[in-house]
C-alpha angles and dihedrals in degrees: 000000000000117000096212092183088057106042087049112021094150116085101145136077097234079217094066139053106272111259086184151044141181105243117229124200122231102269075064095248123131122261095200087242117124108209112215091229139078111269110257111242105266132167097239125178107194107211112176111237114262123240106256113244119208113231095016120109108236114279105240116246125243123238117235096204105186088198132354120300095004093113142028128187090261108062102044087204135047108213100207102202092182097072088040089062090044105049084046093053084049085045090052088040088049093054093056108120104201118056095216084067092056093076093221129126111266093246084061090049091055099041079052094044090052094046095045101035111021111111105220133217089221131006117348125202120286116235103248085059091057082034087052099043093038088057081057094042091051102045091049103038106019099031101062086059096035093098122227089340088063101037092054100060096037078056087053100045089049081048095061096038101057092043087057106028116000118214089016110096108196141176113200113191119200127215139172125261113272089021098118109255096166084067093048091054086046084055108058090032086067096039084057102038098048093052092038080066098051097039105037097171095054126110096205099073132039140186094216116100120173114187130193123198132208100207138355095257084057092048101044078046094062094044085059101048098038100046087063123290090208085071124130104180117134135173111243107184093336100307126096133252122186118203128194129217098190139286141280116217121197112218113202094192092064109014100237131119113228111218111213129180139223087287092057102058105085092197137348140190146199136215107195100192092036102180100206083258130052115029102216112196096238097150113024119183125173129212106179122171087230132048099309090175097055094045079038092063095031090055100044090038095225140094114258128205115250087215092060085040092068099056086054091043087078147112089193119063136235113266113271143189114271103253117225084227134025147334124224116195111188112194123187120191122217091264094057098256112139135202129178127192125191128220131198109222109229 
């Protein structure tokens, strides 16, 4: 006899919001009937059924409880209808059209633009890690205007908080295993250190991150993803290179970013001390469409060495010292647009 729910468990894209689910009866086994709607969010501790023993009185069960007083031995599941209405109130967020009606700083609506409608070069975010970071964005930027709807879950959540930890106000987001919660904490990272620099006064962002680890393979992990996973910099005999894949262009009129490769950049530079303050030209290449090396030798009225042409014809630098600091790579697009993007040096 086929198992349909083992031979195709899969029924959703992990890229877009689940339209069905597999329904499990109450013992927590599966009933081979796919249900045309998302699972409700539901504590479930999946305990395989014993083999029943003659002559043996029934083992008692144990009880998985997630957090103190969510689950008794009676009901096997614990169905949590706050996250469900929350999750329903970010779902009908989510489906707004237009972003002046999302009541988020611009700088939010264009972090959620560029995770919901960027197309990436390589792997783009799944949709439980927007999903994850759009629950944190609503419930600090839309629910504190949301009326009664919003007020009622941010009580509940100080509720919470001053009955486990007085004076520390805390959100804590669950995932799956295997789920990718280092991107989800890039990612607001980024949401509330972007707008801590651009509203400073405000209590609702900060710039200061402290992250605990469990293990050196997660921490070198999240090195990795939150000094900027687009980074091409690589030791070569003890000195640096930096090499760039292209640029991305934010484009305020209609809201999009433009992605661009190595053959849309027309120059690029490097600062390799950069001090946080002043970008000083140290290393200069240009790309250019169109002859760079002509307009290079007309502009700066000189001949210039092939030889030495070629080392400025690259996406990729010339080898440098390893600064004790920072690196600044300034990047301008054919059409004049710059973006700069700073790197710690580890």
């Amino acid at each position: 006899m086929s198992n349909a729910f083992f031979e195709h468990p899969i029924l959703n894209s992990p890229y877009e919001s689940p339209q069905r689910h597999w329904e499990l009866d109450t013992d927590g086994q599966p009933t081979q009937r796919i249900v045309e709607t998302r699972r409700r969010a539901e504590f479930i501790s999946p305990i395989p059924k014993p083999k029943k023993r003659k002559g043996l009185t029934e083992q008692q069960q144990i009880v998985f409880d997630e957090g103190k007083g969510l689950s008794t031995e009676a009901p096997q599941y614990e169905q949590t209808s706050l996250i469900n209405a929350v999750r329903h109130e970010v779902g009908k967020w989510r489906a707004l059209p237009n972003p002046n009606t999302w009541q988020v700083t611009p700088e939010t609506a264009r972090l959620l633009q560029h995770w919901r409608h960027h197309d990436f070069n390589s792997l783009r975010p799944f949709f439980c890690q927007i999903e994850a970071v759009e629950t944190a964005i609503w419930l600090t930027e839309v629910a504190p205007s949301a009326g009664k709807a919003g007020k009622g879950f941010l009580d509940h959540l100080e509720d919470a908080n001053h009955n486990a930890n007085p004076e520390i106000m805390r959100l804590a987001l669950k995932l799956a295993t295997g789920a990718g919660k280092t991107t989800v904490m890039a990612m607001l990272i980024a949401w509330q250190a972007v707008n801590a620099a651009r509203r400073a006064q405000s209590k609702k962002f900060t710039r200061g991150f402290l992250i605990v680890t469990p293990g050196l393979t997660i921490r070198d992990r999240l090195r990795e993803v939150l000094s900027g996973g687009e980074r091409r910099a690589g030791k070569k005999g003890g000195l640096l290179q930096v090499q760039v894949n292209g640029v991305d262009v934010f484009h305020p009129n209609t809201g999009e970013v433009r992605s661009d490769g190595a053959d849309g950049i027309a120059c690029w530079f490097i600062d390799t001390d950069y001090n946080m303050e002043s970008f000083f030209v140290r290393h200069a290449y240009f790309l250019g469409a169109s002859d760079p090396y002509k307009s290079l030798k007309t502009t700066l009225k000189a001949e210039i060495k092939e030889e030495a042409w070629a080392t400025l014809n690259s996406n990729i630098s010339r080898p440098f010292d390893k600064p004790t600091g920072r690196v600044a790579v300034k990047v301008i697009n054919h059409l004049g647009d710059e973006v700069m993007k700073v790197f710690k040096v580890l």
